[in-house]
C-alpha positions in Angstrom: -26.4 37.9 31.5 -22.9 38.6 30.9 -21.3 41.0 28.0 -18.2 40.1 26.5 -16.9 42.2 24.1 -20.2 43.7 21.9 -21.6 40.4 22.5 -24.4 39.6 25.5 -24.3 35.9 26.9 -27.5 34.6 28.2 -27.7 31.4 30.1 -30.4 29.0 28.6 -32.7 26.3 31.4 -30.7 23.3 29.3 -27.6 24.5 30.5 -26.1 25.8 27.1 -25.3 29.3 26.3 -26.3 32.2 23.6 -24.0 34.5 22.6 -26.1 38.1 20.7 -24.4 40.2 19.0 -25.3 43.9 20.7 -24.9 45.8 17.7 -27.8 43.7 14.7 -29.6 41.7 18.1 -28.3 38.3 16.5 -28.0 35.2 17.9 -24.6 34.1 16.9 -24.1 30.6 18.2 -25.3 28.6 21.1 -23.1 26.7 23.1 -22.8 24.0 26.0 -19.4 25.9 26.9 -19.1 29.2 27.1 -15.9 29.7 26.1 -17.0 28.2 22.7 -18.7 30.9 21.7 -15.6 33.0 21.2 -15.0 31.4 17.5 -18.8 31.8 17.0 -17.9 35.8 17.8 -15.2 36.0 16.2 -16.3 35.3 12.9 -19.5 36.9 13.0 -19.9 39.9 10.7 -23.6 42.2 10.8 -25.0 42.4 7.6 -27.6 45.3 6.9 -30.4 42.7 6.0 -29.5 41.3 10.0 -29.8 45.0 11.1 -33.2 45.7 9.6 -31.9 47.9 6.4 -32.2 47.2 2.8 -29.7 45.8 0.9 -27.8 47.8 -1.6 -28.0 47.2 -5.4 
C-alpha cells in the first residue's frame, strides 16, 4: 500500500487501484492508472456525515 499525500493507495487482484482518503476512511476513486487518481484526490473534500458525525442544522 502506498500513501500519497493523506491518501492510501491499495492495489486491487484486477489490476486497478483505490485511492482512501486517511483522514474520513473513504474510498475516493478507483482507477486502472494510478496516476489517475490524483484528480479523484484532489477534488475530494470530507464531509462530517463521511466522518461518522452529525450534520449540523
Amino acid at each position: 500500500m502506498k500513501t500519497e499525500k493523506g491518501f492510501a493507495h491499495r492495489a486491487n487482484k484486477d489490476g486497478s487501484f483505490d485511492s482512501i482518503c486517511l483522514k474520513c476512511y473513504a474510498t475516493v476513486g478507483t482507477a486502472y492508472d494510478e496516476s489517475d487518481l490524483d484528480a479523484m484526490e484532489a477534488v475530494h473534500h470530507c464531509t462530517e456525515w463521511l466522518m461518522g458525525r452529525p450534520a449540523k442544522a
